[in-house]
Every structure is written in C-alpha cells, then in structure tokens.
C-alpha positions in Angstrom: -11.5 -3.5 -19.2 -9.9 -2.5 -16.3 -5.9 -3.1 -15.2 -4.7 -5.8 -13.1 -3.1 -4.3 -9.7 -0.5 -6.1 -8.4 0.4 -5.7 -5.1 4.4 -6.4 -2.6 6.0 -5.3 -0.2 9.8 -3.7 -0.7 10.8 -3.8 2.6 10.1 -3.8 6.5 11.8 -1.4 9.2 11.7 -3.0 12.7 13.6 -3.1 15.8 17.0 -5.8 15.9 15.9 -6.4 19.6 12.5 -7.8 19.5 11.9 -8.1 15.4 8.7 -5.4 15.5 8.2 -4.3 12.6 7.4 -0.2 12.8 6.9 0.6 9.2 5.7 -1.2 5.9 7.4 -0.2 2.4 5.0 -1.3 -0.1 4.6 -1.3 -4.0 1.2 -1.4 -6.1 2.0 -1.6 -9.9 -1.0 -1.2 -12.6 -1.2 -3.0 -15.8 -3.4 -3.1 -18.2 -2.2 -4.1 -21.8 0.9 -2.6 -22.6 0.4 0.7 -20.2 1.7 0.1 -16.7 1.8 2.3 -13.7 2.7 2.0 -10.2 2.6 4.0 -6.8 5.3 3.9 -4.0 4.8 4.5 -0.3 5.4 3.6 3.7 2.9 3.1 6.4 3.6 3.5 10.3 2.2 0.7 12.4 1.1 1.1 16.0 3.0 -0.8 18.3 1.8 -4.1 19.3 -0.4 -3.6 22.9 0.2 -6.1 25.3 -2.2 -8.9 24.5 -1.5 -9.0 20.8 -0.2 -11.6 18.6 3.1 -11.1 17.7 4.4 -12.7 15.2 8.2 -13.8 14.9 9.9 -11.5 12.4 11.3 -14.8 10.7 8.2 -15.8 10.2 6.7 -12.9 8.7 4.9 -13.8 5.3 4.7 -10.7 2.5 1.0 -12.3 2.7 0.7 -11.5 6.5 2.4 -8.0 6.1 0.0 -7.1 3.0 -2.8 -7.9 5.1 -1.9 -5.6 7.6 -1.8 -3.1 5.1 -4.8 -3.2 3.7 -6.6 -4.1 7.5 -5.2 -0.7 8.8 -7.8 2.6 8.9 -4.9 4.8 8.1 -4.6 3.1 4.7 -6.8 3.3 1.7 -6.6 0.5 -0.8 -9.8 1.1 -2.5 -8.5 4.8 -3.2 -5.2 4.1 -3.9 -6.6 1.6 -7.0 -9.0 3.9 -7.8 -5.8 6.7 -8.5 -3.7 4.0 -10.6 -6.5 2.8 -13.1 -7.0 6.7 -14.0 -3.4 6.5 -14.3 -3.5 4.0 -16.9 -7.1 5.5 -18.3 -5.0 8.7 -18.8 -2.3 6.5 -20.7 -4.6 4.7 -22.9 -6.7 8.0 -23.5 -4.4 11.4 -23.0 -6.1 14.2 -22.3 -3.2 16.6 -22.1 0.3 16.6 -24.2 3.4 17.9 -24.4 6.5 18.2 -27.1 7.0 20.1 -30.1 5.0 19.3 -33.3 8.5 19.2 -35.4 10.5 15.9 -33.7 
C-alpha cells in the first residue's frame, strides 16, 4: 500500500504592477492510514520572455500554478514523493527510537 500525496499551493509572490508571479509556495502532504507527513517549499520562476502566455493573475487556477510546478526542470516531483512515502514507511515501521524506557 502506498500513501496518497496530496498536493496545494499556500501562496504566490508576484509583482502589484503586472500580476507576474515570481515564486510558488507549495505544500505536498502524505497520508497513508493514520500516519501523515508533509514537505514545505518555494520555487523561483523565470520571468515570462516575450512571446509567452501570460496569464492574468485573477485568473490564475491553483490547477495552472501546480502545473507549472511540476513542468519546471528545477523541480523534482517524482523525488520529492519518493522522500515522503519513506517518511511514512519510517512511521509505520521505525527503525530508530528515542525516550526513556521508564515513562
């Protein structure tokens, strides 16, 4: 069985004047039975070149913004799943401990 991953985006830095969004705050949380997990982070974006669709920042979907996420070289889904189910595999089966053996 493996956990379910569940992916959103916590917030978006842009500029006021044009609406371009410079940097992605995004979320990925783990669950899998009752052992959840969850990994924080930002990515940079490249600013648009001239030529590319831009999207109005009012029109921004977190499904749009997500897919730029995992679209961008500089960001590794794949791994990043990878790192939470062993996460979770280390909750469901520790393999180190700490505590005292009298509480």
């Amino acid at each position: 069985m493996s956990a379910t991953i569940t992916w959103s985006v916590g917030n978006l830095d842009r500029t006021c004047a044009d609406g371009i969004v410079y940097t992605v705050h995004w979320l990925a949380t783990a669950s899998q039975d009752e052992f959840t997990d969850s990994s924080y982070g930002t990515l940079a974006l490249d600013k648009p070149e001239e030529g590319d669709e831009i999207i109005p920042y009012e029109d921004l979907t977190e499904e749009i913004v997500l897919s730029w996420l995992f679209e961008n070289p500089d960001f590794d889904k794949e791994g990043m799943e990878k790192g939470l189910q062993e996460k979770i595999d280390q909750q469901i089966t520790p393999v180190v401990g700490s505590g005292l053996p009298w509480d």
